[in-house]
N, C-alpha and C positions, 0 to 999 in steps of 0.2 A: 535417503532417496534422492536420488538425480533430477533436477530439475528438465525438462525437456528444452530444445533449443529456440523451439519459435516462442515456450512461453519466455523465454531469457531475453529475448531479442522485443518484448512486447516491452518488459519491465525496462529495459534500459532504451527505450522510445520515451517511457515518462519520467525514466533520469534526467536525458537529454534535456527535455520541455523542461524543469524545475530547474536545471543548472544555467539555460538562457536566462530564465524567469530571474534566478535568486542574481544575476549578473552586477544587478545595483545594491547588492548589500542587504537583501530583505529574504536571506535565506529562514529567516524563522517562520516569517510568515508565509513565504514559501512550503513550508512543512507544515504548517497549520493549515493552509488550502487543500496540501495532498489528502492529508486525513480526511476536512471536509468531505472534498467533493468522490472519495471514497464511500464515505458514511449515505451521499445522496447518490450514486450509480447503484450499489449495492440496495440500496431503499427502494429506488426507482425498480430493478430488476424485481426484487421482493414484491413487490406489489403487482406490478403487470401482469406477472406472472401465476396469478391466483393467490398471491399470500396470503394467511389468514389472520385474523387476531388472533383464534390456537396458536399459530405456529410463530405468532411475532419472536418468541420469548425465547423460542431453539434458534431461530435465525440470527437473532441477536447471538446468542452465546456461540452459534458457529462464527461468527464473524469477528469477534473479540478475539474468540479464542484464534482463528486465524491471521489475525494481526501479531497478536503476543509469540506465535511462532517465527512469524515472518522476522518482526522484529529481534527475537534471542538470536536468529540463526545468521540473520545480517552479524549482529554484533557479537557472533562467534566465528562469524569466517568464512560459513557452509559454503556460502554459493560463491566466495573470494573477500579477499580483505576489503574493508572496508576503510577507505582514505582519510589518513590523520592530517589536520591541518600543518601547516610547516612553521615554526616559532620565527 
């Protein structure tokens, strides 16, 4: 399934922001923010939004589970190769 162009053009706006960010050599913890402040936009939205304690427990598992795609699909190519460092 085709990713559409504005959402492509959203994701590589916060490529952008993390490859400024990670500039000084702190791309791990760069990576470790992204996930963070994922885990709390995602939270924030869940809640606002009426969430429930029923429904923590699907939100949770849609959201994991939408990482783990995201993630296989980067590192199989889906949406383009994904940049090897250069030795």
């Amino acid at each position: 399934m085709p990713y559409p162009p504005e959402f492509l053009k959203l994701v590589d706006e916060f490529i952008h922001l993390a490859n400024r960010l990670a500039d000084d050599g702190k791309d791990g913890e760069v990576s470790a923010a992204i996930l963070f402040a994922a885990g709390r936009y995602n939270a924030f939205n869940f809640v606002t939004r009426g969430g429930t304690d029923e429904a923590r427990a699907e939100a949770v598992a849609f959201y994991v589970s939408e990482y783990r795609k995201a993630l296989e699909s980067n590192l199989d190519g889906v949406v383009g190769p994904v940049v090897k460092p250069q030795d």
